[in-house]
C-alpha positions in Angstrom: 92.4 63.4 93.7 92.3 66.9 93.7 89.2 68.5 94.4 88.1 71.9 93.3 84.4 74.1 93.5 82.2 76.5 92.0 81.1 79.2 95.3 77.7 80.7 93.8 75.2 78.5 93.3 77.4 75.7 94.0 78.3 76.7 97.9 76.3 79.5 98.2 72.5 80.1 97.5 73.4 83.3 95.4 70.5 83.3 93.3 68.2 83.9 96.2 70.6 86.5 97.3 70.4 88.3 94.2 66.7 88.3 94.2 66.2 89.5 97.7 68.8 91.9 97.0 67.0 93.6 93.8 63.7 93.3 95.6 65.5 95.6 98.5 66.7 98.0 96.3 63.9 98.3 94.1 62.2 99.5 97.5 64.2 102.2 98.0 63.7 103.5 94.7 60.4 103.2 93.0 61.1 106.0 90.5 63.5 104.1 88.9 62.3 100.3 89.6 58.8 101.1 89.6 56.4 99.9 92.1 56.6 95.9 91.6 60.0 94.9 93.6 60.0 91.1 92.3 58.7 92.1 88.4 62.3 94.3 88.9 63.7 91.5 90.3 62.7 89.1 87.5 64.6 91.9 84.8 67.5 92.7 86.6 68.3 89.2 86.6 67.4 89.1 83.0 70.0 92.1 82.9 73.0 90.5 84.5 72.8 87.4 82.8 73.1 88.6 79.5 76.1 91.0 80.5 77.6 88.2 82.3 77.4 86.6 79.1 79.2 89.7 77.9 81.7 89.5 79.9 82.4 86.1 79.3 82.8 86.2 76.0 85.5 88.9 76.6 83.6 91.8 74.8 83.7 94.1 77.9 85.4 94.1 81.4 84.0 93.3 84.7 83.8 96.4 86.0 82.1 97.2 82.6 79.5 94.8 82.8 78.6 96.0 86.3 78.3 99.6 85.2 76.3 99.1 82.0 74.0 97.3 84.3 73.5 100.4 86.2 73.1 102.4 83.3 70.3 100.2 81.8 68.6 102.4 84.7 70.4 105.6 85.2 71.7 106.4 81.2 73.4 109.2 82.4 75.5 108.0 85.0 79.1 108.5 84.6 81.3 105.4 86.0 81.6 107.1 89.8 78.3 107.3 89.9 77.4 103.9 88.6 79.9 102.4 90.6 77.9 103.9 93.7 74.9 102.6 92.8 76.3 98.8 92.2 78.1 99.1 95.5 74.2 100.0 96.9 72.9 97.0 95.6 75.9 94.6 96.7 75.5 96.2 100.2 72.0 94.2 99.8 73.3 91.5 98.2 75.4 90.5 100.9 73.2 90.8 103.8 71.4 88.3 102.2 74.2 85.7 101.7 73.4 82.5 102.8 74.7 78.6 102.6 73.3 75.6 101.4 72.3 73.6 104.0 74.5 70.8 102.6 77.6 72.5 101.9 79.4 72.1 105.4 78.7 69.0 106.1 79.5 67.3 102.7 82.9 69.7 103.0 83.6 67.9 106.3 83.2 64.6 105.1 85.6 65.6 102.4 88.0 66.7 104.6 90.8 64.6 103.7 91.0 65.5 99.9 92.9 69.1 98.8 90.5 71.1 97.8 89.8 74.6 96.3 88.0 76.9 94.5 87.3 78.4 90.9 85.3 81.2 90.5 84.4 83.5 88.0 83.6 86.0 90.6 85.3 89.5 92.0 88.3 88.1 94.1 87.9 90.5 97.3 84.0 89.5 97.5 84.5 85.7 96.9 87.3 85.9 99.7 84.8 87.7 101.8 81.9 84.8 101.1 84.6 82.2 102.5 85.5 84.0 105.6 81.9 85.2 106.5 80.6 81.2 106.4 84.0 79.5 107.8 84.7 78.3 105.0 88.4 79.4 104.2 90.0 76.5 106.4 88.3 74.1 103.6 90.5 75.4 100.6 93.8 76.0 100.0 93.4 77.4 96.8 91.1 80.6 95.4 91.5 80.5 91.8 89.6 83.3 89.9 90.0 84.8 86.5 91.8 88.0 88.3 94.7 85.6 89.2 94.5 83.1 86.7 94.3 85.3 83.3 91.2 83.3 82.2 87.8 82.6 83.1 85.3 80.0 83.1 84.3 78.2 80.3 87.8 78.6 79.3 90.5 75.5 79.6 93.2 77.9 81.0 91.4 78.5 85.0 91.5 74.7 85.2 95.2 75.0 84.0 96.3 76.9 86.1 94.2 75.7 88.9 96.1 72.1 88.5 99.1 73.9 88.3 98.7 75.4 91.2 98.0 72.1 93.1 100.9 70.6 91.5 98.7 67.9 89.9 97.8 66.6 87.0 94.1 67.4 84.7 93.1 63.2 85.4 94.2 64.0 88.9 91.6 67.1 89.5 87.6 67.1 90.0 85.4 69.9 89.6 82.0 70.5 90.9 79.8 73.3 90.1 76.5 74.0 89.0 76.5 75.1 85.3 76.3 72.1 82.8 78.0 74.2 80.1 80.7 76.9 81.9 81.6 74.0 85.0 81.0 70.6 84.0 81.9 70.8 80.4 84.1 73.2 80.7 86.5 71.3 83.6 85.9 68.4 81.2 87.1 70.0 78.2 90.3 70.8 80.2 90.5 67.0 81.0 89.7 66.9 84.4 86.8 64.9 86.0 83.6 66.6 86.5 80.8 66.9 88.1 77.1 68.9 87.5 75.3 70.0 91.0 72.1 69.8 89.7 69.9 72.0 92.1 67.4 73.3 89.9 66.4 69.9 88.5 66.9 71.1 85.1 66.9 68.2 82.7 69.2 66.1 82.6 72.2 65.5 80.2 73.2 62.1 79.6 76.7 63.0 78.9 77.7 64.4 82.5 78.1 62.8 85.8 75.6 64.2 87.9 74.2 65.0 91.4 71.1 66.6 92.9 72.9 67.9 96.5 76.6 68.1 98.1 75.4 65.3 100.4 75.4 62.8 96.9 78.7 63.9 96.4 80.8 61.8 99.0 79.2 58.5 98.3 80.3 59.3 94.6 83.9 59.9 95.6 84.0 56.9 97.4 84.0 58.7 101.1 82.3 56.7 103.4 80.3 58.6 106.6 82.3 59.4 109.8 
């Protein structure tokens, strides 16, 4: 079997990240946040979900999600100025980057399988999350909608992610923590999948399921070193 991941909220905790990121910039500029850093927090969040959700349903680029973001906050910023001020908050974002606690050792245990990586993120910053945690030497595949011409929920990443492994859809896994745009998705492409669960949201009967990485051996049939 083939074995493919999600990186943000699968490998990486990137939804503490993003909150101690908006909190940090929301310090450094109160007349534009206002004076509540986690009330920003709790709306810019708000914000990039819903033009993620833009994005994913193809009605504007990624670059043009990023900088309508911005301008939810500065209207009259043209794009190099935008693009200035997302490249602020990133610069928080990342110093805030940090691993699940389960993540390398469920990857170790895992060692034997080929695995990889689907993402709907920015190629040069997903790269940069492997490299920073060691994590690069896991994968031998980075699979993002840049170089695949799709993006999660649609069939076509998983394509050409099995393509790329020179395997077949009942041949790949996929593990991510998104019912809908991983799970069902990888599903729907007819591959195995799997729902990392972190949040405890409720469950859904119709997907195989786990709580933590750790669960995820055991599942596969890996047995401890």
């Amino acid at each position: 079997m083939y074995l493919f991941f999600d990186i943000d909220d699968t490998l990486l905790d990137s939804s503490r990240a993003e909150h101690l990121a908006a909190c940090d910039w929301a310090e450094r500029h109160p007349e534009v946040f206002g004076d509540d850093p986690r009330a920003f927090a709790a709306a810019w969040r708000s914000i990039s979900v819903d033009y993620y959700r833009r994005w994913v349903r193809g009605e504007l680029s990624f670059i043009e999600q990023r900088r309508a973001r911005i301008r939810y906050y500065w209207p009259t910023a043209d794009d190099a100025q935008a693009d200035a001020h997302f490249a602020e908050y990133l610069a928080h974002y990342r110093q805030h980057w940090s691993l699940f606690a389960d993540t390398q050792p469920a990857l170790g245990l895992l060692a034997d399988y080929c695995k990889g990586v689907i993402t709907n993120g920015e190629p040069s910053q997903q790269s940069d999350k492997l490299r920073t945690f060691g994590l690069g030497r896991f994968f031998r595949w980075l699979v993002t909608p840049a170089s695949a011409g799709y993006r999660k929920p649609q069939a076509g990443i998983f394509d050409v992610a099995a393509a790329l492994a020179g395997a077949k859809a009942t041949d790949c896994c996929y593990v991510g923590d998104l019912p809908n745009d991983d799970a069902r998705a990888a599903r729907n492409a007819g591959w195995r999948s799997i729902w990392l669960n972190r949040r405890g949201d409720p469950p859904a009967k119709d997907i195989e399921t786990i709580t933590t990485l750790v669960e995820l051996p055991a599942l596969l049939g890996v047995r401890a070193r």
